[in-house]
C-alpha positions as CSV (number, residue, x, y, z in Angstrom):
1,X,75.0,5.4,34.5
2,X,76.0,4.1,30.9
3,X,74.7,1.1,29.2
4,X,77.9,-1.0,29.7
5,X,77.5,-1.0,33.5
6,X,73.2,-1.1,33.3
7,X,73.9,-4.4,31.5
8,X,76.6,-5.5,32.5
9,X,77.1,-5.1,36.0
10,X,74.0,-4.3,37.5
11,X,71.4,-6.4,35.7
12,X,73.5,-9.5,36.4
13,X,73.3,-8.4,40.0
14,X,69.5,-8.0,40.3
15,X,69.5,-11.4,39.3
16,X,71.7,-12.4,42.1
17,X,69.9,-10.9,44.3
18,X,66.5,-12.4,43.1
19,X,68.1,-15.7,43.5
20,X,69.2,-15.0,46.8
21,X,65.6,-14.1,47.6
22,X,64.0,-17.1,46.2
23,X,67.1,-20.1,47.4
24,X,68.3,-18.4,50.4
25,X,65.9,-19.8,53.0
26,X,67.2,-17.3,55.8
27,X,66.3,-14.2,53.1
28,X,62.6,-15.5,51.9
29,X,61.2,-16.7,55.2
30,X,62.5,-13.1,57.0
31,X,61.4,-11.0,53.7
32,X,58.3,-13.0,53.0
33,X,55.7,-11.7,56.1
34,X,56.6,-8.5,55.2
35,X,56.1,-8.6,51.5
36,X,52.4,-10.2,52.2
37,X,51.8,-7.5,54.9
38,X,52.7,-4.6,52.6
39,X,50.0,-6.6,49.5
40,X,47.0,-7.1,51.9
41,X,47.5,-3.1,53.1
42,X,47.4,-1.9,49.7
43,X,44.2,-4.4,49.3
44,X,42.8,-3.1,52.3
45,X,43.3,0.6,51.2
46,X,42.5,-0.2,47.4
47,X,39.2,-1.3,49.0
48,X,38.7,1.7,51.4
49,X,39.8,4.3,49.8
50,X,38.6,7.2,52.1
51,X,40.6,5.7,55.1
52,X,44.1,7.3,56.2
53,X,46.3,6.0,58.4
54,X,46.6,7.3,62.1
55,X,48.8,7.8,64.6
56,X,48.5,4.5,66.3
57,X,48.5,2.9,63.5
58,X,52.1,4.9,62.4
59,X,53.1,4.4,65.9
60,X,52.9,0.2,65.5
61,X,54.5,0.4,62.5
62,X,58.1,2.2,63.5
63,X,58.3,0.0,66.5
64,X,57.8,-3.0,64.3
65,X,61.0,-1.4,61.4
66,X,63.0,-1.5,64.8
67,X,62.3,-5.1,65.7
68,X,63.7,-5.5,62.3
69,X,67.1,-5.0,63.8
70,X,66.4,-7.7,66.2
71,X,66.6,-10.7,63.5
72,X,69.5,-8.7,61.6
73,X,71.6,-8.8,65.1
74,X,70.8,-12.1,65.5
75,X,71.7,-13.2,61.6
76,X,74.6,-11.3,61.6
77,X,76.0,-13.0,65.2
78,X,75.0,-16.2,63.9
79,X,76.8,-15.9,60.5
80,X,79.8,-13.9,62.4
81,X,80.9,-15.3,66.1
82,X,82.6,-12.6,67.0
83,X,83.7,-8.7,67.1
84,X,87.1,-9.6,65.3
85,X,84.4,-11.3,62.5
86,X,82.7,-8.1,61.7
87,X,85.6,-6.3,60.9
88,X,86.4,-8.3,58.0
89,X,84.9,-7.4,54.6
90,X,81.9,-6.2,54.5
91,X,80.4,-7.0,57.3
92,X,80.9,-4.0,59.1
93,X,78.8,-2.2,56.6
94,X,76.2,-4.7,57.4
95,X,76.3,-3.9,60.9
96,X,75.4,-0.4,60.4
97,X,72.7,-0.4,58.1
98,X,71.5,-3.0,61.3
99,X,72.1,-0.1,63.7
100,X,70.6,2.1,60.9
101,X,67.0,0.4,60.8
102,X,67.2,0.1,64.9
103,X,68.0,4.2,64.9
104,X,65.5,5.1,62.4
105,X,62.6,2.9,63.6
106,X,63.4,4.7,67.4
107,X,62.7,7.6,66.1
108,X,60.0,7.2,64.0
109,X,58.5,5.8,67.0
110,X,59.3,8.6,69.2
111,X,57.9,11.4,66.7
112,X,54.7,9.0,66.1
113,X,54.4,9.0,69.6
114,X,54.5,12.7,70.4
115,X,52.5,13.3,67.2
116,X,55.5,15.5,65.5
117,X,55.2,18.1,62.9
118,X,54.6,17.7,59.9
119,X,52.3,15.4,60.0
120,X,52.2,14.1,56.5
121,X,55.7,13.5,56.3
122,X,56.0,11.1,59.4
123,X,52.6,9.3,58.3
124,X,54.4,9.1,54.7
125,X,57.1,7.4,56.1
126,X,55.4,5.2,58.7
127,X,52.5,3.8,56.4
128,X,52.9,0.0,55.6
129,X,54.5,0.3,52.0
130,X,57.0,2.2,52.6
131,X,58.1,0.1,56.2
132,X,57.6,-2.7,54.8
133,X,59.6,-1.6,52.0
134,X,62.6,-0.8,54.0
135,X,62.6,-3.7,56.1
136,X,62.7,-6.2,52.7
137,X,65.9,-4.0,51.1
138,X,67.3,-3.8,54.7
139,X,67.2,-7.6,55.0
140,X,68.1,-8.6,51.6
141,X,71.1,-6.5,52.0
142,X,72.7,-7.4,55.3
143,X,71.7,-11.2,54.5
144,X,72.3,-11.4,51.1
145,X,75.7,-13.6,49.4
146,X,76.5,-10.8,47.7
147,X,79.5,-8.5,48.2
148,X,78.2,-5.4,49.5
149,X,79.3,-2.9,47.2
150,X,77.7,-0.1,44.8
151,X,76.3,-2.6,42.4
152,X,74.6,-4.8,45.5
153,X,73.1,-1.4,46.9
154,X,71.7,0.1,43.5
155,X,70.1,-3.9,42.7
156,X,68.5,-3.6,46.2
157,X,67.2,-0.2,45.3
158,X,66.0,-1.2,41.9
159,X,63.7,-4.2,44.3
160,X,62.3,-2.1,46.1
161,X,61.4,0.5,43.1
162,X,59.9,-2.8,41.9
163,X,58.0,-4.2,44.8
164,X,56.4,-0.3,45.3
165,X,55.7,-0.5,42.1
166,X,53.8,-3.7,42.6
167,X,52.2,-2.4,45.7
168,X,50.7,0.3,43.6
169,X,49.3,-1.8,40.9
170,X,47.5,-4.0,43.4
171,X,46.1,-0.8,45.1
172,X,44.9,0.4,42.0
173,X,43.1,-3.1,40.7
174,X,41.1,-3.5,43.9
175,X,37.9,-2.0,43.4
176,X,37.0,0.4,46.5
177,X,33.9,-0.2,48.1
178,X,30.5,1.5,47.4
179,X,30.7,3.7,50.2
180,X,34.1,4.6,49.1
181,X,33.2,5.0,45.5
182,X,30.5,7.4,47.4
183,X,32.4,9.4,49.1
184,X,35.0,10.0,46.4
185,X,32.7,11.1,44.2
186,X,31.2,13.7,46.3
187,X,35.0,14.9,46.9
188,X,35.4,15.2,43.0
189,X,32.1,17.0,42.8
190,X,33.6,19.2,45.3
191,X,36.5,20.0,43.6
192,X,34.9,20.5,40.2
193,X,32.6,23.5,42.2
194,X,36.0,24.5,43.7
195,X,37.4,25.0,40.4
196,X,34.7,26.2,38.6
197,X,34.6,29.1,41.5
198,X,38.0,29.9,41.2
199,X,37.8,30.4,37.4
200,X,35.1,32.6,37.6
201,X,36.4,34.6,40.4
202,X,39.7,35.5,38.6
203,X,37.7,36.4,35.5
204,X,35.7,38.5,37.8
205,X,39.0,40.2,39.1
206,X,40.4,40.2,35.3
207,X,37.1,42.1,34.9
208,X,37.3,44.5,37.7
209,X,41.2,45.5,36.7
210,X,40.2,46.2,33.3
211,X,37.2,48.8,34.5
212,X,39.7,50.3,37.0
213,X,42.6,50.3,34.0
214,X,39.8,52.4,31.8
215,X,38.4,54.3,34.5
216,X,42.1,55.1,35.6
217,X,43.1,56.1,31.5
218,X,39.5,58.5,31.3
219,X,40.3,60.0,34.5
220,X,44.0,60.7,33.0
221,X,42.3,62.3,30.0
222,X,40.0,64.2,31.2
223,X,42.5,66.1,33.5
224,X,44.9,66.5,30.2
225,X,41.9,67.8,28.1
226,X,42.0,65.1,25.7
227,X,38.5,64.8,26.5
């Protein structure tokens, strides 16, 4: 990715897209609940540090990504009347990332639901920031003025690099509470002993090979007669 197109074609896209975000009433009303949803969790977990999200939790969360799909349909029937509509440009392309979100969010519900394996990868991908993520690029893309090409899709990209970026700043400048602070602490204290005891145990075994390396050498001597 060279400078000419950084500058040229894609910056002046972000900004397109920004605008569409801010004038398009359609795109900031839909884009806007989940925007403050994904702030307040990151307050929430700022604040309670200790606290991991679970598998109801994960499960609500998936089936709300597939609602998602719901006002998409209905923006995308509403802009385009009928079948014949969709084929034209890109609209068809908007269609699918619809039936993308719908597809994912049914599965993330299904493997939430039957608690899959692995674990942290399904509650890494059903937490609030990155759902709530998904569902703001999803919509700006399939409702956004823009042509729907490469430079749209990397712009949309680059807005949700931002807004996670965002999300952890605000995580980070929320204080956690004094029972969190508490129990963090005794988890660093725990891993300082854990460290502590693993340095001294492979010193201890660096120890033990060296006495079995000269035991091992004398043993070698003795039955040469160098000694």
């Amino acid at each position: 990715m060279d400078a000419d197109y950084v500058y040229g074609v894609l910056a002046p896209r972000f900004r397109d897209l920004l605008q569409d975000v801010l004038h398009e009433p359609g795109i900031f009303w839909t884009i806007m609940p989940f925007m403050v949803a994904a702030l307040a969790m990151q307050v929430y977990f700022g604040r309670n540090r200790t606290e991991e999200i679970g598998w109801n939790s994960a499960f609500g969360n998936s089936v709300a990504f597939a609602f998602v799909s719901g006002s998409l349909l209905r923006y995308l029937f509403s802009t385009y009347e009928s079948w014949e509509a969709l084929n034209v440009g890109d609209a068809m392309l908007r269609l699918w990332i619809t039936v993308f979100v719908l597809l994912v969010g049914m599965l993330m519900a299904v493997a939430n639901l039957e608690h899959a394996r692995p674990k942290k990868f399904f509650m890494f991908l059903s937490q609030s920031s990155v759902i709530n993520g998904l569902a703001v690029m999803a919509i700006i893309l399939v409702q956004t003025t823009q042509v729907l090409d490469q430079a749209t899709i990397t712009a949309a990209a680059l807005f949700l690099l931002v807004f996670t970026g965002l999300q952890m700043l605000v995580k980070e400048a929320v204080r956690p509470s004094s029972e969190a602070e508490y129990v963090l602490r005794k988890q660093r204290e725990k891993e300082e002993e854990l460290r502590k005891l693993k340095i001294a145990t492979k010193k201890r075994l660096r120890t033990l090979r060296i006495k079995k390396c000269k035991h091992l050498w004398h043993n070698m001597q003795r039955r040469l007669g160098l000694r």
